[in-house]
Structure formats: C-alpha cells, structure tokens
LUMMISE-631860 format. One record per residue (C-alpha): residue in one letter; y, z, x. Coordinates in Angstrom, 1 decimal. Layout:
<res A, Y Y, Z Z, X X>
...
# end
This chain:
<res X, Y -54.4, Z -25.5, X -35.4>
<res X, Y -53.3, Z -21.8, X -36.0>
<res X, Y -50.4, Z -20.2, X -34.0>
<res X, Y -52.0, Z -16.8, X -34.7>
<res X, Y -53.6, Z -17.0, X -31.1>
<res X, Y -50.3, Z -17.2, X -29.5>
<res X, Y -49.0, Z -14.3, X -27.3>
<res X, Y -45.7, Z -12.8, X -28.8>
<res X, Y -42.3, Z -14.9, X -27.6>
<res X, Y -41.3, Z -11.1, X -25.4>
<res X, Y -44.7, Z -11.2, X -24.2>
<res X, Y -44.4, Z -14.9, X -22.8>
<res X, Y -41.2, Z -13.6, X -21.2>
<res X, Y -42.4, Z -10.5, X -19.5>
<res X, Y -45.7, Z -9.8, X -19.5>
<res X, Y -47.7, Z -7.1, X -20.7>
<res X, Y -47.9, Z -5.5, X -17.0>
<res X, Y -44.0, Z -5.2, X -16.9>
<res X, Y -43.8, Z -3.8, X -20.6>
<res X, Y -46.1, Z -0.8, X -19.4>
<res X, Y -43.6, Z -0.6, X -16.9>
<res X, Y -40.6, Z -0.6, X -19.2>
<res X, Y -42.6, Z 1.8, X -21.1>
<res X, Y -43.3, Z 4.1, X -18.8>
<res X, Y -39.8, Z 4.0, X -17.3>
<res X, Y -38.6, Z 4.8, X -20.5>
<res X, Y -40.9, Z 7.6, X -21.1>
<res X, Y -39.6, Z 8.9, X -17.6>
<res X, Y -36.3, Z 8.9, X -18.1>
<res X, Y -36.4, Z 10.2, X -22.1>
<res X, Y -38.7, Z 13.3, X -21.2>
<res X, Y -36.5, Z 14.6, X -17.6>
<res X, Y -32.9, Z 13.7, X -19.5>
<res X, Y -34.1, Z 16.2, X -22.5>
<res X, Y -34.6, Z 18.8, X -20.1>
<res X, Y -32.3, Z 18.5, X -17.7>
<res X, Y -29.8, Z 17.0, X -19.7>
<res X, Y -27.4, Z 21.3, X -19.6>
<res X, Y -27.7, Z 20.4, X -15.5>
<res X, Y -26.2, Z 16.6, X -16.2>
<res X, Y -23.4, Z 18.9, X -18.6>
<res X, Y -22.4, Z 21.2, X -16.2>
<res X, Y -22.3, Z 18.2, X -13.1>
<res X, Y -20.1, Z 16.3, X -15.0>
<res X, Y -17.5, Z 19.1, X -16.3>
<res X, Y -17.6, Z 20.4, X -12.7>
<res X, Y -16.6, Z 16.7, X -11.4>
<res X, Y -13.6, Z 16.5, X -13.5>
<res X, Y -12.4, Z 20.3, X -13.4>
<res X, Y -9.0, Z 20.0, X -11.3>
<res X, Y -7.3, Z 23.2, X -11.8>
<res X, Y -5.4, Z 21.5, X -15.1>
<res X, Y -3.5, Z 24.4, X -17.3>
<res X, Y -5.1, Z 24.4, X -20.5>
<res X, Y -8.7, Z 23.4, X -19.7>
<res X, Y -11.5, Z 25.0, X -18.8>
<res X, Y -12.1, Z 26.2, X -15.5>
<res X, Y -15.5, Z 26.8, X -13.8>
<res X, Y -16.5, Z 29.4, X -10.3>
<res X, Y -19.7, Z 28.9, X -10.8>
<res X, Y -22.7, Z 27.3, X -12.3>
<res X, Y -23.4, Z 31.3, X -14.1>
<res X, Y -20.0, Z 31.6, X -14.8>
<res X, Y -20.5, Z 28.0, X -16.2>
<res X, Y -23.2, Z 28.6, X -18.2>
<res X, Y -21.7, Z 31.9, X -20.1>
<res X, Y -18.6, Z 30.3, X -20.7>
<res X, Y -20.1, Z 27.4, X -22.3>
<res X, Y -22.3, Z 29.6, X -24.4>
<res X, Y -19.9, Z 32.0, X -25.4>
<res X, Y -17.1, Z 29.5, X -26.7>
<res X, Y -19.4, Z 26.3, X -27.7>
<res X, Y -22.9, Z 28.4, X -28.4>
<res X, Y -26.4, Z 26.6, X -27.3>
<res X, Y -25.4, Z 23.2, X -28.7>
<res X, Y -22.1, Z 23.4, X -25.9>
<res X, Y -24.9, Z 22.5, X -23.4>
<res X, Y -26.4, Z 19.9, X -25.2>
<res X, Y -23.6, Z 18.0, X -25.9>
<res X, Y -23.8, Z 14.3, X -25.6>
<res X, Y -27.9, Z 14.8, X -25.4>
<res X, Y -28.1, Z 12.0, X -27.9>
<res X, Y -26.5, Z 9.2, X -25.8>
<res X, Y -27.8, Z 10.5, X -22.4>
<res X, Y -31.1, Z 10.6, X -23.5>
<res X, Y -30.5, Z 6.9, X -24.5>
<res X, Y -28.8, Z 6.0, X -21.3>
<res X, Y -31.7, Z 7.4, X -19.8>
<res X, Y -34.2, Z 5.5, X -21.3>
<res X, Y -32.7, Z 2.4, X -21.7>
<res X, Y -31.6, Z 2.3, X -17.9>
<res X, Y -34.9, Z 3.6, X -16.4>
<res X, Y -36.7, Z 1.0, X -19.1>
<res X, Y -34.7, Z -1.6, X -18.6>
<res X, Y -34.7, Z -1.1, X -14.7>
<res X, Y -38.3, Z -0.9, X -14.1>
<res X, Y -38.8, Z -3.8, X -16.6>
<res X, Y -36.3, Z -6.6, X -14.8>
<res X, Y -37.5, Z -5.0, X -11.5>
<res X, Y -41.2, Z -5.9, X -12.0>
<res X, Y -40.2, Z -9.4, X -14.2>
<res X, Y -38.3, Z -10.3, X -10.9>
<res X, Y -40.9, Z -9.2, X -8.2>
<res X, Y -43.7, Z -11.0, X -10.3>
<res X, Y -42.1, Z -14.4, X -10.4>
<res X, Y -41.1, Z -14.1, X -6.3>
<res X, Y -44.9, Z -13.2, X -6.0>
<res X, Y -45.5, Z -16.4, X -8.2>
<res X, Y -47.7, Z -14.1, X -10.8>
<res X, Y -49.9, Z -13.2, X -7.7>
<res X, Y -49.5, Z -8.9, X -7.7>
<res X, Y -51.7, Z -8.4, X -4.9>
<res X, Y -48.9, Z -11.1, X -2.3>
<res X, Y -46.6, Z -8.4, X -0.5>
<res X, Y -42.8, Z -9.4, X -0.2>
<res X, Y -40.6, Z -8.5, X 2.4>
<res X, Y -38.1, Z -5.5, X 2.8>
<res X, Y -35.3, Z -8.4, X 2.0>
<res X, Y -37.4, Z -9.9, X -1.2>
<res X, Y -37.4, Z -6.0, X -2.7>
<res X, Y -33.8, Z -5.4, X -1.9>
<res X, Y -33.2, Z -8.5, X -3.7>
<res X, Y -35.3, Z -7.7, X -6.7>
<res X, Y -33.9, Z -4.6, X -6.9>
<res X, Y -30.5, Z -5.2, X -6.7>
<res X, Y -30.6, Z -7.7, X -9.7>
<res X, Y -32.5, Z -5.7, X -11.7>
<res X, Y -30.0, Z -2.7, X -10.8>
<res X, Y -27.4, Z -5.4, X -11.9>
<res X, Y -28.6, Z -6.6, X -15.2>
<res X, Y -29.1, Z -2.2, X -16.0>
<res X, Y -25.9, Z -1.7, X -15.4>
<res X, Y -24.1, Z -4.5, X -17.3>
<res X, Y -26.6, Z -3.3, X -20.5>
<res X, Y -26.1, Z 0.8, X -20.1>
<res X, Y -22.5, Z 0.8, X -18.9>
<res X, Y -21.0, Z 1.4, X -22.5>
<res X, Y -23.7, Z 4.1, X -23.1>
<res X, Y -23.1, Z 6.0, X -20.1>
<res X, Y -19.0, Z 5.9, X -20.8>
<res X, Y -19.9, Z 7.3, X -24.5>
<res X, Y -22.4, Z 9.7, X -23.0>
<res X, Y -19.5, Z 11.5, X -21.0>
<res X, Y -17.1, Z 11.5, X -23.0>
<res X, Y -19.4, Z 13.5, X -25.5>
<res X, Y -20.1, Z 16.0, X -22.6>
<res X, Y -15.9, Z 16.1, X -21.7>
<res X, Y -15.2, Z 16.9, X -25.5>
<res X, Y -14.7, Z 20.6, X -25.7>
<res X, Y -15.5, Z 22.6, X -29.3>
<res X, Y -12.6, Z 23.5, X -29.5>
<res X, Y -10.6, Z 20.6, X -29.0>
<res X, Y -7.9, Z 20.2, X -31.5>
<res X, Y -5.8, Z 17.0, X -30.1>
<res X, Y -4.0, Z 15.6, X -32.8>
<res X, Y -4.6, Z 12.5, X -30.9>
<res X, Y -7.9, Z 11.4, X -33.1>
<res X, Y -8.5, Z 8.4, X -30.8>
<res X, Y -9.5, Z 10.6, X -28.2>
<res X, Y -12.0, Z 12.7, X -30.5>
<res X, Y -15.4, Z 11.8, X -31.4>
<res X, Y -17.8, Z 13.3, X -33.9>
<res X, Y -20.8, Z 11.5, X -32.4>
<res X, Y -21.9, Z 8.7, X -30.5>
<res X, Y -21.1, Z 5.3, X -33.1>
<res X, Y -17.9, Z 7.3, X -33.9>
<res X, Y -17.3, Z 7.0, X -29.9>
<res X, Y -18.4, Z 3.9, X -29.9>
<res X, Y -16.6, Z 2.4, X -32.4>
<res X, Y -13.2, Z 4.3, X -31.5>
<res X, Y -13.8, Z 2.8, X -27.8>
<res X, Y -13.6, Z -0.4, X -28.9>
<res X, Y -10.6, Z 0.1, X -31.6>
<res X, Y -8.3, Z 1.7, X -29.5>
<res X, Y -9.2, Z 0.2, X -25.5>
<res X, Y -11.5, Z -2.9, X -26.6>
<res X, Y -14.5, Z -3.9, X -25.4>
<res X, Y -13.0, Z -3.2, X -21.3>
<res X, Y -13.0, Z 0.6, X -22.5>
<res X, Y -16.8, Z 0.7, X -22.5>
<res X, Y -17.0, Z -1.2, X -19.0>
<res X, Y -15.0, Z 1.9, X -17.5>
<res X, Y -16.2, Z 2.7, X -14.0>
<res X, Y -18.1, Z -0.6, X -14.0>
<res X, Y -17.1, Z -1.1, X -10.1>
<res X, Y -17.9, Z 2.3, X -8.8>
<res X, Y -21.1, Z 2.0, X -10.7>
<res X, Y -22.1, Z -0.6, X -8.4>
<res X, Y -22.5, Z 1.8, X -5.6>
<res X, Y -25.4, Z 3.3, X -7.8>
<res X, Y -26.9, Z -0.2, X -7.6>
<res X, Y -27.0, Z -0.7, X -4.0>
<res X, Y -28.2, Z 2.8, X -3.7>
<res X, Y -31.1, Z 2.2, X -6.6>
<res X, Y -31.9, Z -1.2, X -4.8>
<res X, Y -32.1, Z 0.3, X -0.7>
<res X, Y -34.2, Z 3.5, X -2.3>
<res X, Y -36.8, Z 0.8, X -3.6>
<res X, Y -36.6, Z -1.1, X -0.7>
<res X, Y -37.6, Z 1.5, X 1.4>
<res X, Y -40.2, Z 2.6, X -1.3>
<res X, Y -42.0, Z -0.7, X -1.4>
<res X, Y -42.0, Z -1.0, X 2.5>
<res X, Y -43.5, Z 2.0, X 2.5>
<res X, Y -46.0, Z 1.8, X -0.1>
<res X, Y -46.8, Z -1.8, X 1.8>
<res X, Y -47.4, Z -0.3, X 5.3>
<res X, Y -49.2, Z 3.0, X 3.8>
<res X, Y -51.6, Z 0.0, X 2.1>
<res X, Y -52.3, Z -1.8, X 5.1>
<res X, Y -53.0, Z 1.1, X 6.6>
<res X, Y -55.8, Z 2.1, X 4.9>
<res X, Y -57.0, Z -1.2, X 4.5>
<res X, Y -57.7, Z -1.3, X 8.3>
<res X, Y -59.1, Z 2.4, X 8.2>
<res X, Y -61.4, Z 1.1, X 5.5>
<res X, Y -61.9, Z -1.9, X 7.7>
<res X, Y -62.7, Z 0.1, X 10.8>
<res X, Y -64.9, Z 2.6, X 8.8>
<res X, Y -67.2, Z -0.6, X 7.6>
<res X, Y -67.6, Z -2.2, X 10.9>
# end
C-alpha cells in the first residue's frame, strides 16, 4: 500500500488549522516589526541611556531621530531590522502556533468546546514558555545590533558585531551558550503578561459568543 496518502509528519503534529495560525502570526509580526522596527530603535537606546560620558544622549524622541540620522544616516534607524524582524516572526509564529496546538488537545480536537479562564491562562502560559526558550537568543542579538553605534571603535572586537551570525557566533565564543539566555528571568514577566492578556481575550471572545447566541436564540423563538 502507498504512503503517498499520508498527511506530512508536521502536519500529524499540529494540524493544518494551527499552521494558519503560525502563519498568520508570523505574517503579523514580520509586516508591524518592518515598520515599526525605528520606534523599537529609539525604545531600546532610550532604556539604556544613563547619562554615561562618551555615549549618546537623547531629550527627546525628535532630538532622537536627528541625531541618529545625522551621525548613522537612514540605515542608524534600522539597525538590527534583520534579527527583529526575525524575533518577530518567529515569536508571534511560534506563539500563536503552541497556543492553538495546546488549546486543541485540552478541547480534545473539538474547536467549537469553550475552556475556562484557568484552561486559557494555562495554554497560554506554556505556549508563552516554549516562545521564549526558542527566541531568547534572537532577541539578545537583536539588541545588541540596535545598542551598536556607527561609530563604535572599541578595540574590544568581542563586543562588535558586523551582523547578526557574526553576533551570534561571537555570543557564544566569548559568554557561551548562557550569553544568548541573557534576561531569560525578566523575560518571564512578558510571559505572564502574554498569557493574562489572552486569558482575558478568550473570556471575552467566549461571553461576547454566548451572547449572541441567546440574541439569535431569542430572535428565532
């Protein structure tokens, strides 16, 4: 008997509904990084600007923006695009992909059974979990790219990076594989938030459902 018939091993594992998910999540996340990624820039250099002598120092977003323009040029506020883009979709992918994998087997493959606030927090806060643990690394070479000044001419080469596999790779020579999970902890904040957001999403969503279902329901009778 042929195997040609048989669904794809990823297929098996997720699901075709969950792929569209991951695919749409990805698209998502790929299409509002690219445009927003100067905003992303600018929130990160503004995080980390302390007042040190010898680095740059920001009043205000304009003040921001024309300083990074007139010492870096257009390309200044698209530094580190590359691997945020990629954080982006591989996070909002990955999320929205686990997330519906997860809620699909508590439902027992039956979409239209609703789960509890506690069942969605749940789902939500392993999928968060399992997105972290994959796009950690990506997000610590993603600001380091948007840290690293034009101008920088450290002769500390370990701590300069002409693109992403050069950060990469130079993350892992000169701090090891623990350099990529930087931030790892705090990051888990970001996970609870993610998971209570869809919690409250989904119990929404649910209620807003049953609602109309009994307007329907009244409207018929």
């Amino acid at each position: 008997m042929s195997n040609s018939s048989r669904p794809p091993a990823l297929l098996n594992l997720f699901g075709t509904v969950q792929l569209r998910h991951m695919v749409a999540g990805m698209s998502g996340g790929v299409v509002s990084t690219l445009i927003l990624h100067p905003l992303d820039l600018l929130k990160i250099r503004f995080a980390v600007d302390n007042g040190t002598v010898g680095k740059p120092h920001y009043n205000s977003v304009g003040q921001a923006v024309s300083t990074i323009l007139r010492s870096e040029g257009v390309r200044g506020l698209y530094r580190g695009v590359a691997s945020n883009t990629l954080t982006a979709g591989t996070a909002w992918g990955s999320y929205f992909l686990f997330y519906q994998t997860i809620k699909s087997r508590m439902q027992g493959g039956q979409g239209h059974v609703q789960l509890g606030p506690t069942e969605h927090l749940v789902a939500a806060s392993e999928a968060g979990l399992i997105t972290l643990v994959l796009t950690n690394p990506i997000t610590v070479v993603k600001t380091r790219l948007c840290l690293q000044l034009k101008q920088n001419t450290s002769p500390d080469k370990s701590k300069h990076y002409s693109g992403m596999a050069d950060a990469f790779h130079k993350i892992v020579k000169y701090e090891g594989v623990g350099g990529l999970y930087k931030g790892f902890v705090p990051g888990l904040c970001g996970v609870i938030h993610g998971a209570i957001q869809f919690m409250a999403y989904e119990d929404l969503k649910n209620r807003y459902n049953n609602y109309l279902g009994k307007v329907e329901m009244q409207q018929n009778n």
